[in-house]
C-alpha positions as CSV (number, residue, x, y, z in Angstrom):
1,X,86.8,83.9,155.2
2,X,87.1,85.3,151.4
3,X,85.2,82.4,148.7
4,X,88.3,81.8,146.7
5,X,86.4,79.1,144.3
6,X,84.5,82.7,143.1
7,X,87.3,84.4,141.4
8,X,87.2,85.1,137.1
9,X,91.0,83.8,136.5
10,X,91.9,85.1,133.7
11,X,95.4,84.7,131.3
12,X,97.0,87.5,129.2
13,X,97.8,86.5,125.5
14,X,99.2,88.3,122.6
15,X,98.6,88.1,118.9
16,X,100.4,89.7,115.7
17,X,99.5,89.6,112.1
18,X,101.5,92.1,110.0
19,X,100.3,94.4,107.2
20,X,100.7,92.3,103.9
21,X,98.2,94.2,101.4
22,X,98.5,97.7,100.0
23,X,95.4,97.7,97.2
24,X,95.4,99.9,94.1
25,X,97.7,102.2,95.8
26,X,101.6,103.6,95.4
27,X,102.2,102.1,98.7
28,X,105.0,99.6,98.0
29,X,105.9,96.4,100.1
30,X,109.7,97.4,101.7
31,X,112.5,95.9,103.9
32,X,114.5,98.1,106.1
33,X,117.2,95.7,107.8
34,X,115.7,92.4,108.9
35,X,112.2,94.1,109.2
36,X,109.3,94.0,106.0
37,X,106.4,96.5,105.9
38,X,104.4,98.8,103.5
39,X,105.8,101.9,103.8
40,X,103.5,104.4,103.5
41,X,105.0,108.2,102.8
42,X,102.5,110.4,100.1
43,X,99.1,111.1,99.8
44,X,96.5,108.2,98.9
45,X,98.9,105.5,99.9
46,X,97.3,102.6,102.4
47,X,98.8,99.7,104.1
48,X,96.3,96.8,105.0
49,X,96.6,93.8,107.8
50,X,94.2,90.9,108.5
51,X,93.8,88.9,111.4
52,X,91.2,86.5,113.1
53,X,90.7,86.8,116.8
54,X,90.9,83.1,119.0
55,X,88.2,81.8,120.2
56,X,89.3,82.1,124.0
57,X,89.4,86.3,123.7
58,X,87.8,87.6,126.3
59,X,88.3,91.4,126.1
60,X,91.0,93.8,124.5
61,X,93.9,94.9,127.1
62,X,95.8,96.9,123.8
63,X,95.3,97.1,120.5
64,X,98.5,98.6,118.8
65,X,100.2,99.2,114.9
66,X,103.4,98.7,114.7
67,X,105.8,101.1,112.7
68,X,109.1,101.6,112.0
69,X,109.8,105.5,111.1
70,X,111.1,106.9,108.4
71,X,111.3,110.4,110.4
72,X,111.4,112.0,113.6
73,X,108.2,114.2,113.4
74,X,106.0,115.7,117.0
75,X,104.1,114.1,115.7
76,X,103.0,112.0,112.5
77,X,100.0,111.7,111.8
78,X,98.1,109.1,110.0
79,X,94.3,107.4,109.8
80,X,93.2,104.2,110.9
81,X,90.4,102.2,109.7
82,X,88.7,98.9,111.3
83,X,86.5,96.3,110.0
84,X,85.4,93.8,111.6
85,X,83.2,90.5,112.1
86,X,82.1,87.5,112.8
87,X,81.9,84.6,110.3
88,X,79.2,84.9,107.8
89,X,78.3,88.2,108.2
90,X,79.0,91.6,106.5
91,X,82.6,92.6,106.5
92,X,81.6,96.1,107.4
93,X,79.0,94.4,110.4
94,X,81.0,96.6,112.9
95,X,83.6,99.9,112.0
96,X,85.4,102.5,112.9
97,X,88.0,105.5,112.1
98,X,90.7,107.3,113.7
99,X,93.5,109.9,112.9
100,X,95.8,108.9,115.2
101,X,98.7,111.1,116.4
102,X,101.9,109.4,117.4
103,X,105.7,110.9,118.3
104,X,108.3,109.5,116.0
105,X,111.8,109.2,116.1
106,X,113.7,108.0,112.7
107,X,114.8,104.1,112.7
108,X,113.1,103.2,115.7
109,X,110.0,100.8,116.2
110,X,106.8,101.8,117.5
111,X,103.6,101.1,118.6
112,X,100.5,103.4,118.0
113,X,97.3,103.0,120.2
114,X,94.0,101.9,118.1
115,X,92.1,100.7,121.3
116,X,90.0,103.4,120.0
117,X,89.3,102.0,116.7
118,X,88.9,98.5,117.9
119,X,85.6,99.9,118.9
120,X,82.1,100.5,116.5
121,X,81.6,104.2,115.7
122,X,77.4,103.5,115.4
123,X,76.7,100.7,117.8
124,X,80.1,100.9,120.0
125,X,80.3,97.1,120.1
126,X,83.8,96.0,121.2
127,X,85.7,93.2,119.0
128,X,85.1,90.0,119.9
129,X,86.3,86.5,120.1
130,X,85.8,85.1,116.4
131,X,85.7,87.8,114.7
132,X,87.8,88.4,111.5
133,X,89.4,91.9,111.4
134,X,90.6,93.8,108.8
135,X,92.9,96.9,109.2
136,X,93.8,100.0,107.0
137,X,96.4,102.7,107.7
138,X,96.9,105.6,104.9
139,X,98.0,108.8,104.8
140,X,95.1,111.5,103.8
141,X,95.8,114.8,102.7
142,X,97.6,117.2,104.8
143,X,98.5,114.4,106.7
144,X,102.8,113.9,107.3
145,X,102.8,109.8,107.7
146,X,106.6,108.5,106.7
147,X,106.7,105.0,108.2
148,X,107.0,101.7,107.5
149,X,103.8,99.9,108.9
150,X,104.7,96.2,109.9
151,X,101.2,94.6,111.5
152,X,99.4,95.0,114.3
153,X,99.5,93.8,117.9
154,X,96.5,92.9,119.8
155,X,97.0,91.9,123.6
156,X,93.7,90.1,125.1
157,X,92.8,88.4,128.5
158,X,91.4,84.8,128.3
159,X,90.0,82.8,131.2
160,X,92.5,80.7,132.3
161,X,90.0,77.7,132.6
162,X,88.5,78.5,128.5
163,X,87.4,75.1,126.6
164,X,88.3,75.1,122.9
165,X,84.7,75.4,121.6
């Protein structure tokens, strides 16, 4: 007879925080329809998001960007940069970047995978629960982005039995 006190129950959650900053750039806030983003179409031009992870995040299931296309391109192509921390610490504590390469059809929303970049390029220390993270999407040279970035998606697993701390 199985233990079944000795199971790790665990909950799937979802967060989104959309991409609200676009620094000393061309990039320029825009609404297509009901939908707000930074579009993001020309060399130099960056979109940037900021979230804070719960405290009852256990581990990353996705990490995702959200876009809405301005063209239909196999594929676009665009670079993705993650900070990320706990409080009281460096903001660049833990980073990474990624091109990421994504199949686009015009009008339609769609996620990108960053699982990747949710991951330290030194150290390869995952993100964690209390950690504020900061994300940047541009468009380097030679590089065709056209989209409208609206946030990004994080899905996460929580024990079902967490405590607020």
């Amino acid at each position: 007879m199985g233990n079944r006190h000795s199971r790790n129950l665990e909950a799937t959650k979802e967060i989104f925080f959309p991409f609200t900053g676009i620094g000393e750039t061309q990039a320029t806030s825009v609404a297509l329809g009901a939908h707000t983003g930074i579009l993001v179409n020309a060399n130099g031009e960056y979109a940037y998001g900021e979230g804070y992870i719960p405290w009852n995040f256990s581990h990353l299931v996705e990490g995702k960007i959200v876009l809405l296309s301005y063209a239909t391109l196999t594929p676009m192509n665009f670079r993705v940069v993650t900070d990320y921390c706990p409080p009281e610490t460096a903001y660049f504590l833990h980073n990474s970047l990624k091109n990421i390469n994504v199949n686009t059809v015009l009008n339609r929303v769609q996620e990108a995978n960053i699982a990747d970049a949710l991951v330290d390029l030194t150290d390869s220390a995952p993100l964690e629960a209390e950690n504020y993270l900061g994300v940047q999407v541009s468009r380097q040279v030679g590089q065709n982005t056209n989209a409208l970035f609206l946030g990004v998606r994080i899905r996460y697993n929580t024990p079902i039995y967490a405590k607020a701390p």
